[in-house]
ROTIMAR-136713 format. One record per residue (C-alpha): x, y, z. Coordinates in Angstrom, 2 decimals. Example, Ala and Ser with C-alpha at 12.3 -4.5 7.8 and 13.67 -1.06 7.14 Angstrom:
! residues 2
+---------+---------+---------+
!      xx !      yy !      zz !
+---------+---------+---------+
!   12.30 !   -4.50 !    7.80 !
!   13.67 !   -1.06 !    7.14 !
+---------+---------+---------+
This chain:
! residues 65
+---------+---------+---------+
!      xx !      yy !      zz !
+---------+---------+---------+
!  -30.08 !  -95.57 !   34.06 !
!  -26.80 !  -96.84 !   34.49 !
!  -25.47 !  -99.83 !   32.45 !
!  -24.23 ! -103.05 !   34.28 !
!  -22.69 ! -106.49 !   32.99 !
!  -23.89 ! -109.52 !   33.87 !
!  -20.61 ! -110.68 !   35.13 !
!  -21.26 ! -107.41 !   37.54 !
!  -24.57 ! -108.36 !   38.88 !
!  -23.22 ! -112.28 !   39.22 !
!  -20.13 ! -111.25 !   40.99 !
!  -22.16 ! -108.85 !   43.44 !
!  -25.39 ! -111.32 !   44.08 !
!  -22.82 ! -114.53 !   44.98 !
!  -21.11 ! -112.63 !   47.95 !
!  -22.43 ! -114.60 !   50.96 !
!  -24.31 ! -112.72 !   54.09 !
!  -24.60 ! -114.50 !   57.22 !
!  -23.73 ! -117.80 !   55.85 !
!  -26.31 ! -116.83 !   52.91 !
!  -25.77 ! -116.06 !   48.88 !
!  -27.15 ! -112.55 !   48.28 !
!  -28.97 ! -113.81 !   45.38 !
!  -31.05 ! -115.77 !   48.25 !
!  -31.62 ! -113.34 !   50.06 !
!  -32.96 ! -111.35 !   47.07 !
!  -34.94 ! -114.23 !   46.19 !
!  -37.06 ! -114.10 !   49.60 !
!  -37.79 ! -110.47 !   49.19 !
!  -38.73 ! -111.28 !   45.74 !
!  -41.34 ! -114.06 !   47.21 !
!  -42.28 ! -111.58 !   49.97 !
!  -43.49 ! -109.55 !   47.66 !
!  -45.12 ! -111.54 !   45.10 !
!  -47.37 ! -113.46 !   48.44 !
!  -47.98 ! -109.77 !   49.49 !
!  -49.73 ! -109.22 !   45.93 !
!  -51.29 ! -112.36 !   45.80 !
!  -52.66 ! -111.77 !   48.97 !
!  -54.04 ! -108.77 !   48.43 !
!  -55.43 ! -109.00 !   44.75 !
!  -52.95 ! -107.15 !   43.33 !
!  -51.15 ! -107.52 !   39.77 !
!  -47.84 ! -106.54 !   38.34 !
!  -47.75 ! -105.91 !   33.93 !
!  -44.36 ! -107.18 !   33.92 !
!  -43.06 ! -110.58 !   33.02 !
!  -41.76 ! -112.27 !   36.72 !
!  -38.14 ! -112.70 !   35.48 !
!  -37.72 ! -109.10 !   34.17 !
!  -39.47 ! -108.19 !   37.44 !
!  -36.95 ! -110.26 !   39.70 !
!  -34.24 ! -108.26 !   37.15 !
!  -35.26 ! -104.85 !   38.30 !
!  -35.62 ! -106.13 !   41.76 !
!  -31.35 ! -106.93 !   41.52 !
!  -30.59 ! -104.05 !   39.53 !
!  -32.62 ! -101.59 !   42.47 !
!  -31.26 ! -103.66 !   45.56 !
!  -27.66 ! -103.20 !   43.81 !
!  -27.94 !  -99.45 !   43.21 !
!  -29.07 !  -99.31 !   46.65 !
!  -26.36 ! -101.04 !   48.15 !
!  -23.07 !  -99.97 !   49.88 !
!  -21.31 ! -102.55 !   47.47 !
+---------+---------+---------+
């Protein structure tokens, strides 16, 4: 797994889309899917920060940044 800085991951998730920080935009997937587990019943064994972490981390290695 490759290593970033948090200066990276700041840089990268303040660029604006549409008028929008990406951070936001990461932030509404990141409620999408917590309502879609609440809704159905369903649990994550992770702590909601570190979650929301690997969220960033898999939406930046993902990316055409």
């Amino acid at each position: 797994m490759p290593k970033y800085t948090a200066n990276e991951l700041i840089y990268w998730s303040t660029k604006s889309i549409k008028n929008e920080l990406l951070f936001d935009k990461i932030l509404d997937i990141h409620d999408d899917i917590n309502n879609f587990l609440d809704s159905h019943n369903l649990t994550i064994k992770t702590d909601k920060e570190l979650f929301l972490m690997h969220l960033l981390i898999f939406i930046y290695d993902n990316s055409l940044s």
